[in-house]
C-alpha positions in Angstrom: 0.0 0.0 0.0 1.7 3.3 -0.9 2.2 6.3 1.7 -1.1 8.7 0.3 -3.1 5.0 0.3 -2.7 4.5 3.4 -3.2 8.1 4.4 -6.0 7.8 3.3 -7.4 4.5 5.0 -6.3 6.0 8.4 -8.1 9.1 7.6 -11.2 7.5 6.3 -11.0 5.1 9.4 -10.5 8.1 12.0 -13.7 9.7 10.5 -17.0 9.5 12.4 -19.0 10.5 9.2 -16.9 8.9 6.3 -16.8 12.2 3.6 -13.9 10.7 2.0 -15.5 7.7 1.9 -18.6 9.1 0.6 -16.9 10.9 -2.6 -18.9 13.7 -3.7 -22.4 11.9 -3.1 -21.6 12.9 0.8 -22.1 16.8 0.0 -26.1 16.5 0.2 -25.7 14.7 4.1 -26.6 16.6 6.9 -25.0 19.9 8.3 -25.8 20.2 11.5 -22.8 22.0 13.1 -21.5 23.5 10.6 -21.7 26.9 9.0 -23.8 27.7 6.2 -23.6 30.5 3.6 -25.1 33.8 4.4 -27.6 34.9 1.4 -25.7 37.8 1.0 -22.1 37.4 2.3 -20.2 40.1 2.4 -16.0 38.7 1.4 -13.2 40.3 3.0 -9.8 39.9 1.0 -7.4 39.0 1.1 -8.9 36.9 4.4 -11.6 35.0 2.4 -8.5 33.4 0.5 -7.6 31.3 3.5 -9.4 28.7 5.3 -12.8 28.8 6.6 -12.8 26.0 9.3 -16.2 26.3 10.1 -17.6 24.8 6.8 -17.4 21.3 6.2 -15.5 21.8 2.6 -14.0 24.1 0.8 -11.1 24.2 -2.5 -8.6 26.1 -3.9 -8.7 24.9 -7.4 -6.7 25.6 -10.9 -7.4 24.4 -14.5 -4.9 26.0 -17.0 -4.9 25.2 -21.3 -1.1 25.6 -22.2 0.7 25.0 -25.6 4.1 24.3 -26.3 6.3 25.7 -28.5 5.4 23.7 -31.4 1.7 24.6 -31.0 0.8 20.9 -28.9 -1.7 21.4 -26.8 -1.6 20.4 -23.0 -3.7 20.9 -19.8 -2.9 21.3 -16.3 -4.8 21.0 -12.8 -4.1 21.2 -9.2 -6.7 21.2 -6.5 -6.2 21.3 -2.8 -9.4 20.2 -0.7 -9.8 20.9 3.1 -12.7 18.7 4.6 -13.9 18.6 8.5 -14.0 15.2 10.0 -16.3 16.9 12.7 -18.1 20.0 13.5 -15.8 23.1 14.9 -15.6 22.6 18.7 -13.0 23.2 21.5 -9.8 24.9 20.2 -8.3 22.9 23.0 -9.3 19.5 20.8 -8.6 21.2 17.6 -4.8 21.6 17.6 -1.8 19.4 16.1 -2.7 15.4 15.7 -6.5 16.0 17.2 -7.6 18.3 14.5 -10.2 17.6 12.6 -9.3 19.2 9.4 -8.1 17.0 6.5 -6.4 18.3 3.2 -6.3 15.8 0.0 -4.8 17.2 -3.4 -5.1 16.2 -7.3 -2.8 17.2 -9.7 -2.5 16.4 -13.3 -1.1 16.9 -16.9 -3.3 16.3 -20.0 -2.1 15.8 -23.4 -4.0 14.3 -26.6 -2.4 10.9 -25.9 -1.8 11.3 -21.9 -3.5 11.9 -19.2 -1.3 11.0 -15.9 -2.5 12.5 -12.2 -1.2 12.2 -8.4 -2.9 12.6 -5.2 -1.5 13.6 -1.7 -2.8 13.5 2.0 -2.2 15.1 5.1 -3.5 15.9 8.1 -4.6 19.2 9.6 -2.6 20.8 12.8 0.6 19.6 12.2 1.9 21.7 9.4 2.0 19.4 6.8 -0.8 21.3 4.6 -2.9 24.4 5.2 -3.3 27.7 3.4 -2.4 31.5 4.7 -4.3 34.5 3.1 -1.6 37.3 3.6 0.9 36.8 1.9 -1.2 34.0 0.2 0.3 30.2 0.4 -1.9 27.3 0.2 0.5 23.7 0.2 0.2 20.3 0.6 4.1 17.8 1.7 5.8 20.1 -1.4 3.0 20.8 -3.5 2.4 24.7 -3.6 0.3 27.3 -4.8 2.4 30.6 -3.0 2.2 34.5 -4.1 4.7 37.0 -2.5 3.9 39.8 -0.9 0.9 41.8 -3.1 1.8 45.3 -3.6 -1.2 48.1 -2.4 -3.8 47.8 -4.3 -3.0 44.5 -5.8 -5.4 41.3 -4.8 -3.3 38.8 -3.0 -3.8 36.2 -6.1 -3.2 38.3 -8.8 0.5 36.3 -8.9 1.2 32.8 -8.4 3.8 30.5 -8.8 2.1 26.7 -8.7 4.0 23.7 -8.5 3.3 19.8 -8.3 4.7 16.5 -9.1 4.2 12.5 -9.5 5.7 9.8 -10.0 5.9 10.4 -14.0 5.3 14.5 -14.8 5.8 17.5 -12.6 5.1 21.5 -13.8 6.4 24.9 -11.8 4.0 27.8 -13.5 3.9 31.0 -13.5 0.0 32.9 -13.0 -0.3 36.4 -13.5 -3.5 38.6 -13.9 -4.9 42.1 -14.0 -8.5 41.1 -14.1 -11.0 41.7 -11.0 -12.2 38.9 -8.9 -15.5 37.6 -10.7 -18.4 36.7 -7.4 -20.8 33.9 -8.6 -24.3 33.6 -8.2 -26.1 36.5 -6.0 -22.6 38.4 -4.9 -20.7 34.9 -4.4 -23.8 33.3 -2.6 -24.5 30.3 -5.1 -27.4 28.4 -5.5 -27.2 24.7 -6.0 -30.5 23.6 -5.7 -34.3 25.3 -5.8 -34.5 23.5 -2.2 -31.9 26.0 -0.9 -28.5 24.6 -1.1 -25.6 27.1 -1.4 -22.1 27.6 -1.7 -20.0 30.7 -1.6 -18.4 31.0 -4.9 -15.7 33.2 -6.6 -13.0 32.6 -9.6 -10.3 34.7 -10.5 -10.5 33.8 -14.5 -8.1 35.8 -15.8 -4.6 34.1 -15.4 -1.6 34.1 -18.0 0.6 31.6 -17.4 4.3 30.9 -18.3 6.1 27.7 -17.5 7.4 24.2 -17.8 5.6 20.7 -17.5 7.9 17.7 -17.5 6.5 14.5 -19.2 7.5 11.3 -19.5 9.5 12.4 -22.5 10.7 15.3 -21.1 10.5 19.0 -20.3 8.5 21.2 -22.5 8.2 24.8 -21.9 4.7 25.8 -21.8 2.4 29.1 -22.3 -1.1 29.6 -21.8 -4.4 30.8 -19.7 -5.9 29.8 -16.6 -8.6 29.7 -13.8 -9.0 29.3 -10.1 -12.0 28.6 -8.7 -12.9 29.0 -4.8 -15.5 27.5 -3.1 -16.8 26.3 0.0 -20.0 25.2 2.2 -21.5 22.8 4.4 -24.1 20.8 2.3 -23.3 22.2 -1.2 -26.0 19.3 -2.6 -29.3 18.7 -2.3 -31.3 15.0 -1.8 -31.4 13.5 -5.2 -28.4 15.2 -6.5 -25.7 12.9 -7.1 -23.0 15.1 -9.3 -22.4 17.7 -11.6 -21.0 18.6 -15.6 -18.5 22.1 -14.9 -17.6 24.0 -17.5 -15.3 27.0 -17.3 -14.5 28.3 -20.8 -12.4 31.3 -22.3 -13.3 32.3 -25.6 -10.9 34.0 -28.5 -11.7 37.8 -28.0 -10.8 37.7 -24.0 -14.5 37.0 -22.8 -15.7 33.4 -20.7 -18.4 31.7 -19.3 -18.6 29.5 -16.0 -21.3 26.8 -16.2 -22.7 24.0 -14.6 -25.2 21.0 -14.6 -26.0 19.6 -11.2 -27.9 16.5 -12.3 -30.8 15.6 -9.8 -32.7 12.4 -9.7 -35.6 13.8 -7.9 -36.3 17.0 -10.2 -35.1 19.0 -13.1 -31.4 19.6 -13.6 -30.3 23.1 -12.0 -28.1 24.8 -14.2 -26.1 28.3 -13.3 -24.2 30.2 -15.2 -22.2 33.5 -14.9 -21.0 35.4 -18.3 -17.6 37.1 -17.8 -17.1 40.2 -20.6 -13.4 40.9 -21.6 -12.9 43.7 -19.4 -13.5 41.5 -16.5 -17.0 42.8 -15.6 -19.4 39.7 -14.8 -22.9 39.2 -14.6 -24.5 36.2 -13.6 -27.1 34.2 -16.0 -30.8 33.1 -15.2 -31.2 29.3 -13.9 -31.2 27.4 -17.2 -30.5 30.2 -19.2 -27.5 28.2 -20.9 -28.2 24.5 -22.7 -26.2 21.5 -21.7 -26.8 19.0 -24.3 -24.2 16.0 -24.4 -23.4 14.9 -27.7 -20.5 11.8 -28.3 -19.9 9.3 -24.6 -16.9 7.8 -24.1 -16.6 4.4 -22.4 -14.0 5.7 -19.3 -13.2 3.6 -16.1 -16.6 1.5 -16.4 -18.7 4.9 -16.8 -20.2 6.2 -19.9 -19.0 9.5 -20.3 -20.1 12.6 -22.1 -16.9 13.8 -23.9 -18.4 16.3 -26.6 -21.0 18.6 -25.5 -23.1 21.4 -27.1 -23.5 24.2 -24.9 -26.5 27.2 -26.0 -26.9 30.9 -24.8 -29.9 31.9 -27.3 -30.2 35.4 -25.8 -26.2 35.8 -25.8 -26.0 34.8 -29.2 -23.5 31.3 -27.8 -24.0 28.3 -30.0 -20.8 25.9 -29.4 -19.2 22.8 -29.6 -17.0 21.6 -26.7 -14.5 18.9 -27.5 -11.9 16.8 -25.0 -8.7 17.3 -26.2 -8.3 13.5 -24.0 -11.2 11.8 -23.8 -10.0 9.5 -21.3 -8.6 12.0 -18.7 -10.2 10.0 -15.6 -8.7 11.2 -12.6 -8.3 7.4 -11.0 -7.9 8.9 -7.9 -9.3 7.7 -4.5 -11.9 10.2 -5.1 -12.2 9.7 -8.8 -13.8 11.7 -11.6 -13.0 13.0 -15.1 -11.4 16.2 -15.7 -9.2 17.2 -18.5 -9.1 20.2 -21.0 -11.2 21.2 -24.0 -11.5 23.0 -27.2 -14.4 25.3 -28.5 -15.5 25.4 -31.7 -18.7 27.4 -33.3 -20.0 30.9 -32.4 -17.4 31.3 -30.1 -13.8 29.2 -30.4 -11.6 29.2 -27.4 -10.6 26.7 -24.9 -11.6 25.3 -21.4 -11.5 22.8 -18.7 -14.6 20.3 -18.0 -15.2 18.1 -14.8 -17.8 15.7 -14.5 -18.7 14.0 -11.0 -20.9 11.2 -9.6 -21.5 9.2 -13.1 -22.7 5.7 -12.2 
């Protein structure tokens, strides 16, 4: 059994509500405890970039499409997760090896032909993983998503430097942006479902990103765009809701679009959307206001998988095709799912990252 396997047996086995266990499923169980989104938060940076203990989960999350010198295109993610094993209670019981906070990270590199990922594990209290806002650091063992100090009047993620490795690739990138913040949903409070689940939601969408990956065959210097996403709640699905299709997409021109199907056995799909202009100013879409329609399935890992989708925004004139560069780019992680870069083609070309969650 290797180190981050057993990690995570001990951590599933030390839990008195399995989460980990549970995979993403376990977001509709119950709260009680636990924080829950205010309807109309009010964010204070650069604190809100750190953790938020009293929800049960939150992530700092990156997708970036790159290219290499010779045009190849590749895609990179890395995604650190905090979970609570338990409700906040004493500070007393919630220092060093009695903590109840547990971190877990993905990381990955996507080509045409590959599709290779790692996973770490560690637990809360000790050092080994955590995240500070100011200036902002959020690691995992050796795995790191750091800025330096921001100057005034410069948001704490506006520069990054991410890094992450397995046993076959690695990649040390370079994130820089200009653009604002973009707040999902009602000011960052975002719906999931019409019986009242929510998240607090923001992305900064507006990275450029200079780098290398290393593959198997080697280093390849790497250029490109990305997004990080920031999320967290208590009970982020409702009954009946067993997983989601995300979409985050930038489009030729500078402008992009963040949607989302949360799929829901007991009642329609719920499907939100924000619209982010080039200048950075966002606006968030009406409920269904965008079409999901999945086109060509890929057999993946057992599952049947959407890989080609057509995505519709009548009254914003959006009429696209969205293509897996890999359609085989299942994260076969203890918490698995697919996730893996795609292109545009249509009204609108571009490029884009797509996860989908909870397929049976």
């Amino acid at each position: 059994m290797s180190v981050s396997r057993l990690a995570a047996a001990l951590i599933v086995s030390l839990s008195p509500a399995p989460t980990l266990a549970q995979g993403f499923a376990g977001m509709a169980t119950d709260a009680t405890g636990y924080a829950l989104p205010a309807v109309h938060p009010v964010f204070s940076f650069p604190a809100d970039h750190g953790a938020h203990p009293e929800f049960r989960i939150e992530w700092w999350y990156v997708t970036a499409n790159l290219c290499g010198p010779d045009g190849t295109p590749y895609g990179a993610q890395w995604t650190l997760f905090r979970t609570a094993l338990r409700p906040p209670g004493e500070a007393s019981a919630d220092i060093g090896w009695s903590s109840p906070q547990i971190w877990f990270a993905h990381a990955a590199l996507t080509s045409a032909g590959l599709h290779v990922t790692a996973q770490e594990y560690a637990r809360g209290g000790i050092g080994q993983a955590g995240v500070t806002p100011a200036p902002f650091a959020a690691w995992i063992n050796d795995w790191t998503m750091a800025a330096p100090d921001a100057p005034a009047g410069q948001d704490a993620l506006d520069r990054l430097q991410l890094t992450a490795r397995g046993t076959d690739f690695a990649y040390d990138l370079s994130l820089v942006t200009e653009a604002p913040l973009v707040l999902h949903g009602a000011g960052g409070y975002s719906l999931k479902s019409p019986r009242g689940q929510a998240s607090l939601y923001y992305s900064q969408p507006g990275y450029r990103v200079e780098g290398r990956i290393v593959l198997p065959s080697g280093p390849v210097d790497v250029t490109g765009l990305a997004w990080l996403d920031r999320e967290w709640s208590s009970q982020p699905l409702g009954d009946g809701q067993h997983g989601w299709d995300w979409f985050a997409l930038h489009f030729d021109g500078g402008a992009a679009l963040m949607v989302y199907r949360l799929r829901d056995d007991s009642g329609p799909d719920f499907t939100p959307a924000t619209w982010i202009d080039a200048d950075g100013s966002s606006r968030p879409l009406p409920e269904g206001a965008v079409r999901l329609t999945p086109l060509t399935e890929t057999p993946v890992a057992g599952h049947r998988l959407p890989t080609e989708w057509r995505l519709e925004w009548p009254d914003g004139g959006l009429d696209v095709i969205a293509r897996a560069l890999n359609p085989r780019a299942w994260m076969a992680t203890d918490i698995s799912y697919w996730e893996g870069p795609v292109q545009v083609t249509g009204s609108h070309t571009g490029v884009g990252y797509l996860e989908m969650t909870g397929y049976r």
